[in-house]
C-alpha positions in Angstrom: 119.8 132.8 59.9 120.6 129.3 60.5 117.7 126.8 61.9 118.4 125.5 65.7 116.1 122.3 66.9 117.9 123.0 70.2 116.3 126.6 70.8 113.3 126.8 73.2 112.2 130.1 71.5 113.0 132.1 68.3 112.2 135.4 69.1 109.8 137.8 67.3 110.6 140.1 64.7 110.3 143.1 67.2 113.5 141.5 68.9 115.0 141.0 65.8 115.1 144.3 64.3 116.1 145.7 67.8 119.1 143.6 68.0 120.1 144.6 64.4 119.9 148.1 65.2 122.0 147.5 68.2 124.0 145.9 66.4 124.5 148.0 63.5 124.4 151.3 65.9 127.4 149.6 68.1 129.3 148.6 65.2 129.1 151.6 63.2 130.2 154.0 66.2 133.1 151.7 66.7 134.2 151.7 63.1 133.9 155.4 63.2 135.6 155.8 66.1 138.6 154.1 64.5 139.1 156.9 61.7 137.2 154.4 59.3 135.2 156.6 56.3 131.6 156.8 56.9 130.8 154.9 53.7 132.9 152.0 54.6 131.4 151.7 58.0 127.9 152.1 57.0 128.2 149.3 54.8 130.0 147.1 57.0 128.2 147.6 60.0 125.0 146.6 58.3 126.9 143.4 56.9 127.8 142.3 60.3 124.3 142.8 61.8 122.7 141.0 58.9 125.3 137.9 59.4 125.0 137.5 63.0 123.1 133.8 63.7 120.7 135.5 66.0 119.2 131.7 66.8 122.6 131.3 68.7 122.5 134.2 70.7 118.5 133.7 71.6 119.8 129.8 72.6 123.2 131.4 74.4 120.4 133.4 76.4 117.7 131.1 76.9 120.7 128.5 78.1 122.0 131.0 80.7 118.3 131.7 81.7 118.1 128.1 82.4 121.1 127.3 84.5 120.5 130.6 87.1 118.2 130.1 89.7 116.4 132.9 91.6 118.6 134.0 94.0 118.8 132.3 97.2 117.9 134.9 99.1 114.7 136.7 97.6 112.9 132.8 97.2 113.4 132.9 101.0 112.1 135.8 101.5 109.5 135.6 98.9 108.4 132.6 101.5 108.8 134.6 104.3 106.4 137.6 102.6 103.9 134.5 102.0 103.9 133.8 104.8 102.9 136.7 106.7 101.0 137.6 104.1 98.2 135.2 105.3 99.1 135.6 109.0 98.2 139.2 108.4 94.8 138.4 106.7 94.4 135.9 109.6 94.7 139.0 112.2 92.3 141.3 110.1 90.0 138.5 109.7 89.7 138.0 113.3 89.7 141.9 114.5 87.0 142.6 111.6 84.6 139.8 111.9 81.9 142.0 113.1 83.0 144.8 111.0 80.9 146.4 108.0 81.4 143.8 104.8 81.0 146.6 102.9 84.0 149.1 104.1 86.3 149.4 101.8 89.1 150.8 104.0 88.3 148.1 106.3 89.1 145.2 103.0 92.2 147.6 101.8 93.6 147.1 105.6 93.4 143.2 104.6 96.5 143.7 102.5 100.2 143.1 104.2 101.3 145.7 102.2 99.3 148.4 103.4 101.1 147.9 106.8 104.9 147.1 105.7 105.3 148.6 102.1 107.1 146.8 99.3 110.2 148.4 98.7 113.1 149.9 101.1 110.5 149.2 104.2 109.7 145.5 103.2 113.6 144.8 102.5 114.8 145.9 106.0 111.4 144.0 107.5 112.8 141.2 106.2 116.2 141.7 107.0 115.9 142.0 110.8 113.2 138.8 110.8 115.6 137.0 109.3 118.5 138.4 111.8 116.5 138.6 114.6 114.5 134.8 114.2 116.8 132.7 112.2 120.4 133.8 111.9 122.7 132.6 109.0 122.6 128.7 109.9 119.1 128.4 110.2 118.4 131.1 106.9 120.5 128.3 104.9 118.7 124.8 106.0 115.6 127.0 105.0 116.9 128.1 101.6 118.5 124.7 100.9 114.8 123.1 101.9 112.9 125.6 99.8 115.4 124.9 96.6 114.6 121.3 97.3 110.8 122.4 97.1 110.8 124.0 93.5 113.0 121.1 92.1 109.6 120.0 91.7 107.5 122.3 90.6 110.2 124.2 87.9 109.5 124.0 84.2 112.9 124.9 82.5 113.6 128.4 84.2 109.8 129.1 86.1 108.6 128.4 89.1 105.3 127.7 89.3 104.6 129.6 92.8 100.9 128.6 92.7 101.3 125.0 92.3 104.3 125.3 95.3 101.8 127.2 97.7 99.7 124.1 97.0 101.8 121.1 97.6 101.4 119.4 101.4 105.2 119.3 101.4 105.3 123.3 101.4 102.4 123.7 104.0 104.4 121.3 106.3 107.9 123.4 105.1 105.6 126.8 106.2 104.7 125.4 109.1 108.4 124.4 110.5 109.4 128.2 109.7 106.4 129.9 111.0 107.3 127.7 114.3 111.0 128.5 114.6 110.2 132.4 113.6 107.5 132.7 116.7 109.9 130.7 118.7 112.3 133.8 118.6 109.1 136.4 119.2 109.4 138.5 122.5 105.9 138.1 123.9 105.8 141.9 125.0 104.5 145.2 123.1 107.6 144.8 120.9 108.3 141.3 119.3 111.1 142.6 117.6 112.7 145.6 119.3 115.4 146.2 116.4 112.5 147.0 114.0 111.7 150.4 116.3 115.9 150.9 116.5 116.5 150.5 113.1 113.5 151.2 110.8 112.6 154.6 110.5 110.2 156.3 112.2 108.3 156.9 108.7 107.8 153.3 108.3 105.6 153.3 111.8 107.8 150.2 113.1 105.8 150.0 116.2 102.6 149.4 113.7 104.8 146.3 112.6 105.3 145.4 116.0 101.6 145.7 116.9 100.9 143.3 114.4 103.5 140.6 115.8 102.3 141.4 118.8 98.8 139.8 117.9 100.5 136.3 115.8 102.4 135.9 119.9 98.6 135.9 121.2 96.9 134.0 119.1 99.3 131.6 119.1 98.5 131.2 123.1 95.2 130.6 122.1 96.3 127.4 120.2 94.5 128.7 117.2 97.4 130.3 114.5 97.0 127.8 111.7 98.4 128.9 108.4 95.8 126.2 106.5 
């Protein structure tokens, strides 16, 4: 295989013998496939797995890798799960102050996740914040601010979330959409009727709702600060 200054990585050997087995497996059912005698194919399917520049398809790769961005959406939303993430330890932090240190259902309950699980629950929380608080204009300044964000703090293809969550530019950026999402907050028992039409009953929506129901008064207080 031919030597590449350009390529960020090389692979290990565990990638290389998997690709040559792909590609001797894909070439030999191929030949086969075309009435070509086992022997024959055998022997050339090995040849061309041996004289592929693997270097070039690890720098086709690691190029492509480089150029793609997360998608627009999920680094948004990503934000958005931040976010509430430390809203919702804010709550819990409030409601158990006086609670037993040492309760481990009570530290468990600290998790956003135990109240809107990741996966088909979290996806439509986030859709119908996103619908119900921003709508597509707003959803795009956001995404287009955030993208501006990890400019910054991207090394080739990563983002460095840590050093992100870090930077005053990102705590004021929070800031701005934790404003204009409890801007849009009904300041009743349901913050966001849609999630009790639409989620299912499963999910316990009007847990959810509970939960924005305590950011709305705690932001009358004067004393929601997400630093």
């Amino acid at each position: 295989m031919s030597a590449n200054k350009n390529v960020p990585f090389e692979g290990t050997e565990k990638a290389h013998n998997a690709l040559k087995e792909t590609l001797t497996r894909t070439t030999l059912n191929t030949l086969l496939a075309n009435r070509i005698p086992v022997s024959i194919a055998d022997k050339l399917s090995r040849q061309v797995a041996d004289k592929v520049d693997l270097l070039t398809l690890y720098k086709i790769v690691a190029d492509d890798m480089k150029h793609q961005r997360v998608p627009k959406q999920r680094i948004l939303d990503r934000t958005i799960v931040h976010m509430f993430e430390i809203l919702f330890r804010i709550i819990n932090s409030n409601s158990n102050s006086n609670a037993n240190k040492g309760n481990e259902t009570a530290l468990k309950q600290k998790e956003f996740f135990t109240l809107v699980p990741r996966g088909e629950c979290l996806d439509l929380f986030l859709q119908l914040v996103k619908e119900y608080c921003m709508g597509d204009t707003e959803i795009q300044r956001y995404t287009y601010q955030l993208e501006q964000l990890i400019e910054g703090v991207s090394n080739e293809y990563i983002i460095n979330w840590d050093k992100l969550y870090q930077s005053d530019e990102f705590k004021r950026y929070l800031s701005a959409l934790l404003s204009l999402i409890l801007k849009h907050l009904r300041d009743d028992r349901a913050p966001i009727p849609a999630l009790e039409n639409k989620m299912p009953t499963h999910f316990q929506p009007y847990r959810i709702n509970s939960f924005l129901n305590q950011i709305c008064k705690l932001k009358q207080t004067g004393a929601l600060q997400l630093d």
